[in-house]
N, C-alpha and C positions, 0 to 999 in steps of 0.2 A: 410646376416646381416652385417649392416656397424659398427664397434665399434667406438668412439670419447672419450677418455679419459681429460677431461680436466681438468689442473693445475694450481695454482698460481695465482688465478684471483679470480674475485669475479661474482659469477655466480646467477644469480636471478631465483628462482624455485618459483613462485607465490609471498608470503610474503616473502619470505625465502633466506639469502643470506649464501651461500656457498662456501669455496674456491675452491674446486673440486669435481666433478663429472663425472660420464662415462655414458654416454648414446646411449641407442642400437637402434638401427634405421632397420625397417624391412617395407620394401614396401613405403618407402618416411617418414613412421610416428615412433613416438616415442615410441620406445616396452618397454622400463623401463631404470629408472634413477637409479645410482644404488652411494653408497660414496666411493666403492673401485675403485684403479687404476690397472686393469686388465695388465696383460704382454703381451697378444695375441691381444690390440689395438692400434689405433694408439694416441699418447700422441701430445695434443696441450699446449703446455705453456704461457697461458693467460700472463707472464711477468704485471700482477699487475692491467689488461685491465679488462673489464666486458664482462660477455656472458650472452646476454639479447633475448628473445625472435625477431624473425623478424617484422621490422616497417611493420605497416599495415596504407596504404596513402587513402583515401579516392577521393583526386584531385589531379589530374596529368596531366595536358595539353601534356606534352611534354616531350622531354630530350634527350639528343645525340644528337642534330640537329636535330628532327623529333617534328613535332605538329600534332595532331591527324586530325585534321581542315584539314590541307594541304597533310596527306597521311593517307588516311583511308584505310590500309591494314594489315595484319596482319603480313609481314615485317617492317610495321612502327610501329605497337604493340612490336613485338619484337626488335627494336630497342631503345626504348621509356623506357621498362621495364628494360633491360640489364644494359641502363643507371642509371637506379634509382639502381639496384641491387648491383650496384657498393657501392653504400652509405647506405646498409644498409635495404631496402626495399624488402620486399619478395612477398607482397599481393598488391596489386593497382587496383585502381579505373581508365582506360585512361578515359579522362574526355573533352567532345565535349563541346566548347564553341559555344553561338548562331550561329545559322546558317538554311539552307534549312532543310524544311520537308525530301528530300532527300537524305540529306547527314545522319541526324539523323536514318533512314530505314537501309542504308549502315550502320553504325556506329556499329547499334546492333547487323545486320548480321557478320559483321566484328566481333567481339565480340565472338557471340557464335561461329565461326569458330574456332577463337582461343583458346575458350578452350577447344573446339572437339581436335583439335590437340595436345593439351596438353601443352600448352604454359607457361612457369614458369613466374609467379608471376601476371598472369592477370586475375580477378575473379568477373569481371561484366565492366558495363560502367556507367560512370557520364555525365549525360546529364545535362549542364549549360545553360539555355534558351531553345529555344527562350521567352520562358510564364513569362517574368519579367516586371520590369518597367524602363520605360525608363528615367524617374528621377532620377534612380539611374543604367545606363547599365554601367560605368564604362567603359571598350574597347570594351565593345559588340558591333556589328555596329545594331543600329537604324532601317537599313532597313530591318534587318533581323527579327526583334524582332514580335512579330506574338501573336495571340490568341489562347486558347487551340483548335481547331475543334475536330469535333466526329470522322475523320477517323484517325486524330495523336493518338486519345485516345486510339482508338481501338488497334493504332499497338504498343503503348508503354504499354498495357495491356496483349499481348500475351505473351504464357510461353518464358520463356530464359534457358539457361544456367546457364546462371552468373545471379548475384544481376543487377537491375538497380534500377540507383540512380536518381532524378528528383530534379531539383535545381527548383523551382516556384518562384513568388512574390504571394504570399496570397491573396491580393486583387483584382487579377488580372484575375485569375482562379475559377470558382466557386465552392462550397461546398461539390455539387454534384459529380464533377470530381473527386474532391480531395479524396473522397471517395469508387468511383470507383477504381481510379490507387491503394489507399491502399490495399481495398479488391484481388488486381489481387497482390499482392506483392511488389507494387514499394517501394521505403523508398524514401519519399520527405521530401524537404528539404526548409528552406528561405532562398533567396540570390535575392540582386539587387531589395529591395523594397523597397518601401516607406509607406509600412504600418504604421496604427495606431496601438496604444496599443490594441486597440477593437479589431480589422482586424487583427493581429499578434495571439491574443489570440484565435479568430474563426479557426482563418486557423488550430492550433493546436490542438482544437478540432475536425476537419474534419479529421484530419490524419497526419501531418504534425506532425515528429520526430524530426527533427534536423533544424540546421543553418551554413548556407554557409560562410565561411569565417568571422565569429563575428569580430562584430562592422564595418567591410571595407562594400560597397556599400548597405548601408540600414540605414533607421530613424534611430539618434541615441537617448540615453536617455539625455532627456531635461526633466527641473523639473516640468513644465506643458504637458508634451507631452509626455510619457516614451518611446514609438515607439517600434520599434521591437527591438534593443539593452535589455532596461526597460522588454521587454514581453519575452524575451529568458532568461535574468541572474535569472528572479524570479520562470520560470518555473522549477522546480526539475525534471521531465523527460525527458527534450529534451538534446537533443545531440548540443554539439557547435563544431566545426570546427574552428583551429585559424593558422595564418599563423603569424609565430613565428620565425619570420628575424630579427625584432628589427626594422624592416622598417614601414610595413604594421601593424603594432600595437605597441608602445613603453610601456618599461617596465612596468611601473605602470598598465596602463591597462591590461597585461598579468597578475598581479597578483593580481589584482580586480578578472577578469575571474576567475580565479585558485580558489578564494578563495569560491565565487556563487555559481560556479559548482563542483570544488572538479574534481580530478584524475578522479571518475567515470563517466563523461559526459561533461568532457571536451578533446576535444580531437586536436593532430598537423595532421595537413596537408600543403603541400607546397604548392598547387596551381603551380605549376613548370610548366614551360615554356622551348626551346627549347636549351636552353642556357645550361642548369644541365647536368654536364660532358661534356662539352666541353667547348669552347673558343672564340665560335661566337657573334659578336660583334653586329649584330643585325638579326632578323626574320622577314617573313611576318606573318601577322594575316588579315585574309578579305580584301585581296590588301593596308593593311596599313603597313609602317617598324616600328618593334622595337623594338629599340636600346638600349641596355644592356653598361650600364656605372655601375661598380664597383660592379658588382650583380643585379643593380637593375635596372629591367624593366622598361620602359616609350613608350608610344606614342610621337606624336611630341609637344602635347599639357604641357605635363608634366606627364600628367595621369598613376597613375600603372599599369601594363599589365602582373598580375601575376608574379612571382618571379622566381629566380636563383635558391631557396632553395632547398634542400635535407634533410631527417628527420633527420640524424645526424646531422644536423646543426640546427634544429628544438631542437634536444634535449637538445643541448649545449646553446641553446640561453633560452632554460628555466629554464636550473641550472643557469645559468651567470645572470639572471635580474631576477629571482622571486624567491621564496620561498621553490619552487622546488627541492629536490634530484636524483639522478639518478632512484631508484627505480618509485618514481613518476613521472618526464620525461617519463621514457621507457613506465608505463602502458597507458600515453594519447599517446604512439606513438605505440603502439599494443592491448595490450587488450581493449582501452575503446571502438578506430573505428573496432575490431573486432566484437564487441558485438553490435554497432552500425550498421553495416549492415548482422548481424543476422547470423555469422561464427565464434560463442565463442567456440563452438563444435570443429573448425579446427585448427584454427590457431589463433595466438595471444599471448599463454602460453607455459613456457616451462614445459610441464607435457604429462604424457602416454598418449597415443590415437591420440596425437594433431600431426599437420602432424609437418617434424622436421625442420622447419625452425628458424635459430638461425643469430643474428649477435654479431660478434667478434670486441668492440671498445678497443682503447687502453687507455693509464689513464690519456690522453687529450682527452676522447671521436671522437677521428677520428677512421672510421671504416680500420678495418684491414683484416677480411674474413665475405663471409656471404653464406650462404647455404639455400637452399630451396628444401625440401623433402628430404634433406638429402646432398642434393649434391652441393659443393663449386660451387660459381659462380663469386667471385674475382679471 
């Protein structure tokens, strides 16, 4: 049994903030939280910081210098991970932007590999295309961009490991699939459409939970056209995904979203690229460069190319521009996408049973330590 004493801080136990707490850790999970400060543990002093559940990322291209695209291994899994863990992230989605039927095959093998192995903090794949629209592909390259066929179906329909995640465009994929991959488990999602309000609304009745990066490459709401932006803020079940840099969404509209959807179904993700924890000044993606000026990603067109961001930065950018407290930050950045891809049971909260993933930010929200099953990984 590992003992964690923690002090001086303000620690988030569901609703509930607390200056200190000790919590006993047996087999990676939380065996009881308790309010005394034991003498036989080890004592961390929060110094005024918060201990908040571990960020749970939905989309994650990259990080360390590695993009999942360019190294589908499970060294470039753990290098991709390590980097996010650094900031705060325990659970992640790597997340294949469009690409070959074959690489997508490797992607998932890759996947379940690693977490046969036991890989901290990897617990499915996010497949980003190729089944979008080319209206709205953003940096997806064109050529790649493809139709659902029956043998892709088949192989994104057999059991996994992990969650898999399915980015679609609605209009694009038929009704019938969309039905199938639900029934086999998948959690789809809209991103890079150009759907109608109609065609945004069917898709959601097919099976279609969530939304890829709200408001960035899809219909937006126009007052005769409400599009999928209009058909995602009015639905009260679906899950949104926002990428919360102050880049790829400015404030106001962050707290438009916030207010639609509420903590429980809105949720941060960065969308990260290869740049997160390091220094590299530009990346390939699909034989294209790019180039990372000030954070922010671009092709050579102007185009954004997923982001610098890290969820502590994610969190920070939604107390600084919306309405948002830290409490409510932390739940869209673990409990809501935990509960989103269907691992409320594991991870996401700091409470008994839940495995013990915890991060330590200071009272500028920069992370300071983070743990995963227990065990430091700053």
């Amino acid at each position: 049994m590992t003992v964690l004493a923690f002090t001086n801080g303000h620690i988030l136990l569901g609703d509930r903030i607390v200056p200190s707490a000790t919590v006993q850790i047996e087999a990676g999970r939380i065996a009881d939280i308790a309010a005394d400060v034991p003498v036989d543990g080890t004592v961390v002093d929060l110094d005024g910081g918060w201990l908040l559940p571990g960020f749970v990322d939905s989309q994650v291209n990259g990080g360390g210098g590695a993009l999942l695209n360019n190294d589908i291994t499970v060294e470039g899994l753990a290098t991709i991970a390590q980097a996010h863990a650094r900031f705060g992230t325990t659970a992640l989605m790597p997340t294949l932007i469009t690409d070959t039927p074959a690489a997508i095959s490797a992607a998932l093998d890759v996947v379940d590999a690693a977490i046969a192995q036991g890989l901290p903090g990897i617990v499915g794949l996010h497949i980003e295309g190729p089944f979008i629209n080319a209206v709205r592909k953003g940096v997806h390259d064109p050529a790649l961009i493809r139709h659902l066929d029956e043998d892709l179906l088949v192989e994104l329909c057999r059991p996994r490991r992990g969650k898999v995640m399915l980015t679609i465009a609605p209009e694009q994929v038929e009704p019938q699939a969309l039905e199938r991959l639900r029934a086999a488990g998948v959690i789809i999602s809209a991103g890079h459409t150009n759907a109608t309000f109609a065609e945004a609304q069917a898709g959601f009745a097919a099976g279609l939970t969530g939304v890829t990066h709200l408001y960035n490459a899809m219909s937006p709401l126009l007052h005769r056209a409400p599009g999928m932006v209009g058909a995602a803020l009015l639905n009260d079940a679906v899950w949104c995904g926002i990428i919360a840099d102050g880049v790829h969404v400015a404030g106001p509209a962050l707290e438009i979203a916030l207010r639609m959807k509420g903590t429980e179904r809105l949720m941060l993700v960065t969308d990260a690229m290869p740049s997160v924890g390091m220094s590299a000044g530009s990346f390939e993606l699909n034989g294209r460069t790019i180039t990372v000026t000030d954070g922010v990603c671009q092709d050579e067109n102007g185009t954004l190319a997923g982001s610098s961001l890290d969820m502590a930065g994610a969190v920070r950018t939604m107390v600084a521009l919306t309405s948002a407290d830290v409490p409510m930050a932390s739940r869209m950045a673990s409990a809501t996408p935990a509960a989103f891809l269907g691992l409320a049971d594991e991870i996401g909260t700091l409470a008994t049973g839940q495995r013990a993933d915890m991060v330590w930010l200071d009272a500028a929200l920069q992370p300071v330590q983070c743990w995963i099953g227990g065990g430091a990984v700053i």
